[in-house]
C-alpha beads as a LAMMPS data file, in Angstrom:
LAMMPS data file: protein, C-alpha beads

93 atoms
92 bonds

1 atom types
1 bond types

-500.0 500.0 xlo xhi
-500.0 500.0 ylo yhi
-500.0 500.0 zlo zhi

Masses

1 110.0

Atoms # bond

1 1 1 -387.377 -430.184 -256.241
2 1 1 -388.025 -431.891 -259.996
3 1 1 -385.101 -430.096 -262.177
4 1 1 -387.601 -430.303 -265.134
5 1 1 -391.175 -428.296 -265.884
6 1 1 -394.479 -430.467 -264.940
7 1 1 -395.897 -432.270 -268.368
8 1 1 -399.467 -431.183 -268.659
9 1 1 -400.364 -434.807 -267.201
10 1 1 -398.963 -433.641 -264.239
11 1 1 -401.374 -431.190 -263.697
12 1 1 -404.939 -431.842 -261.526
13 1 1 -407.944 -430.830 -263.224
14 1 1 -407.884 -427.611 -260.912
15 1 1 -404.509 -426.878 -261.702
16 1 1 -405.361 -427.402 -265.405
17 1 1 -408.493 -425.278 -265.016
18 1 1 -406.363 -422.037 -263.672
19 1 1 -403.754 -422.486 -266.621
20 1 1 -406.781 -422.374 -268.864
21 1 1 -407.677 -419.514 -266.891
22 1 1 -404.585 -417.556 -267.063
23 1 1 -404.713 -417.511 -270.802
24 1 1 -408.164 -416.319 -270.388
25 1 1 -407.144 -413.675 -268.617
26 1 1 -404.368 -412.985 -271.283
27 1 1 -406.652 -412.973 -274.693
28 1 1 -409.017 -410.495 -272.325
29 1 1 -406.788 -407.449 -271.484
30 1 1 -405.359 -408.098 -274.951
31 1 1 -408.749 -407.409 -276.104
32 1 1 -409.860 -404.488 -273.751
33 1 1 -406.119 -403.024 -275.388
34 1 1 -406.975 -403.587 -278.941
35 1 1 -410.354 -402.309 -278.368
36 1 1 -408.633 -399.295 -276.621
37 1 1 -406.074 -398.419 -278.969
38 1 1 -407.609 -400.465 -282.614
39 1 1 -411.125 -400.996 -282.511
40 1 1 -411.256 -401.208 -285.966
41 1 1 -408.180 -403.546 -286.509
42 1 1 -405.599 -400.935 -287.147
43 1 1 -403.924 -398.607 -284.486
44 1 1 -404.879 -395.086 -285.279
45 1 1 -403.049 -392.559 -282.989
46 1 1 -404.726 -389.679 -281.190
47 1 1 -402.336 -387.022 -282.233
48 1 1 -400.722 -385.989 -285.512
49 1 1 -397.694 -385.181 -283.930
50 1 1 -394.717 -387.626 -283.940
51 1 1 -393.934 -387.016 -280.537
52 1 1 -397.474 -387.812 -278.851
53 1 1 -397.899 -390.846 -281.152
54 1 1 -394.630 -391.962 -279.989
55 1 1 -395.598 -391.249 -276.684
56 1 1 -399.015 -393.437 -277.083
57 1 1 -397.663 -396.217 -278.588
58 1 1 -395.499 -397.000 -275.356
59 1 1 -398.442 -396.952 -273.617
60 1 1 -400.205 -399.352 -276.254
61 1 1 -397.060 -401.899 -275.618
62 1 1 -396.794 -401.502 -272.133
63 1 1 -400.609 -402.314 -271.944
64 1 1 -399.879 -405.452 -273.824
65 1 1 -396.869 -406.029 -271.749
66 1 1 -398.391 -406.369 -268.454
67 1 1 -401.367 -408.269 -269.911
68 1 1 -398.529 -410.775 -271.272
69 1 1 -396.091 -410.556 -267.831
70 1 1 -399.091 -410.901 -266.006
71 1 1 -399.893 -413.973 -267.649
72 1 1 -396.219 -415.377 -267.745
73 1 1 -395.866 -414.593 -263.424
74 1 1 -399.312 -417.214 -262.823
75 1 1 -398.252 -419.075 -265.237
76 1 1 -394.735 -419.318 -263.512
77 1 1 -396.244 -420.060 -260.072
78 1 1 -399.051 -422.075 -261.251
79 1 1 -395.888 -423.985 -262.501
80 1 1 -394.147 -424.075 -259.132
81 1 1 -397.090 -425.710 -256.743
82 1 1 -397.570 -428.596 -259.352
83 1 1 -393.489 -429.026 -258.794
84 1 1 -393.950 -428.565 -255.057
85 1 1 -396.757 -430.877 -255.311
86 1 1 -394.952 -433.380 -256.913
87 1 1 -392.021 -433.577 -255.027
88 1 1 -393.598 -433.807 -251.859
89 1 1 -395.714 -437.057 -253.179
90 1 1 -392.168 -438.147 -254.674
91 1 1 -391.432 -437.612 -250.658
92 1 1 -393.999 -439.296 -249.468
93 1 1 -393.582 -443.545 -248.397

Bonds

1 1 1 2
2 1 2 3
3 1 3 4
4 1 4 5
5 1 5 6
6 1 6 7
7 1 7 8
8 1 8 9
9 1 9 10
10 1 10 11
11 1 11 12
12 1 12 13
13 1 13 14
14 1 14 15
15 1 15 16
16 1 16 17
17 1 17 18
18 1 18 19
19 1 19 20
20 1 20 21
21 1 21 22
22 1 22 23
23 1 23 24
24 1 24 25
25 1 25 26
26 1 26 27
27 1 27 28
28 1 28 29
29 1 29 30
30 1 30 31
31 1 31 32
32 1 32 33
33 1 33 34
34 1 34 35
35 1 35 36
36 1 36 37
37 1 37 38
38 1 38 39
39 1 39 40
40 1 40 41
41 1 41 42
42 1 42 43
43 1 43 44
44 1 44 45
45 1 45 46
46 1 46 47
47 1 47 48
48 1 48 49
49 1 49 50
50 1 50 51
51 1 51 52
52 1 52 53
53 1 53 54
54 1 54 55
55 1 55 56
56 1 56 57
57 1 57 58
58 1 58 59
59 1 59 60
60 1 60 61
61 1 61 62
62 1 62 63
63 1 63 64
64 1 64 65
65 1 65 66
66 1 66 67
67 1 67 68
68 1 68 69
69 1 69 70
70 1 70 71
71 1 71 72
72 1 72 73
73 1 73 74
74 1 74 75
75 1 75 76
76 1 76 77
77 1 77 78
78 1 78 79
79 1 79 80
80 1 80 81
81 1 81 82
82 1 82 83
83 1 83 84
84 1 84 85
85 1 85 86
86 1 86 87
87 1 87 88
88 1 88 89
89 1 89 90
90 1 90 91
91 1 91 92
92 1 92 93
């Protein structure tokens, strides 16, 4: 298999189409978490208490966390079929 990543030349328009789509996806649930947690641009927590607000902000990053990881895991495999893709044409006669 190619040692190094795929240039973006590499990819098909398809392929190219679901990366564009992937950060689509990403700029989305950051959204839906922002208009969660910060409609108005700043993070205002439910509870006075130290201990809740500590409690929701975890949940604010792990929100963002799996919106990013999400992201980062089709962005990885995306990544792999255009390598798979081009070693097997590399293969090819």
């Amino acid at each position: 298999m190619q040692g190094q990543h795929p240039t973006i030349t590499d990819f098909t328009d398809g392929e190219f189409d679901e990366y564009c789509s992937l950060i689509t996806k990403l700029l989305t649930g950051c959204k839906d978490v922002i208009d969660k947690h910060g409609p108005q641009g700043s993070w205002t927590p439910a509870s006075p208490e130290r201990r809740a607000q500590v409690v929701e902000a975890m949940g604010v990053l792990a929100d963002l966390s799996r919106a990013l990881n999400g992201t980062r895991n089709g962005l990885r495999r995306l990544d792999s079929r255009v390598r798979l893709r081009l070693t097997a044409q590399e293969a090819q006669p």
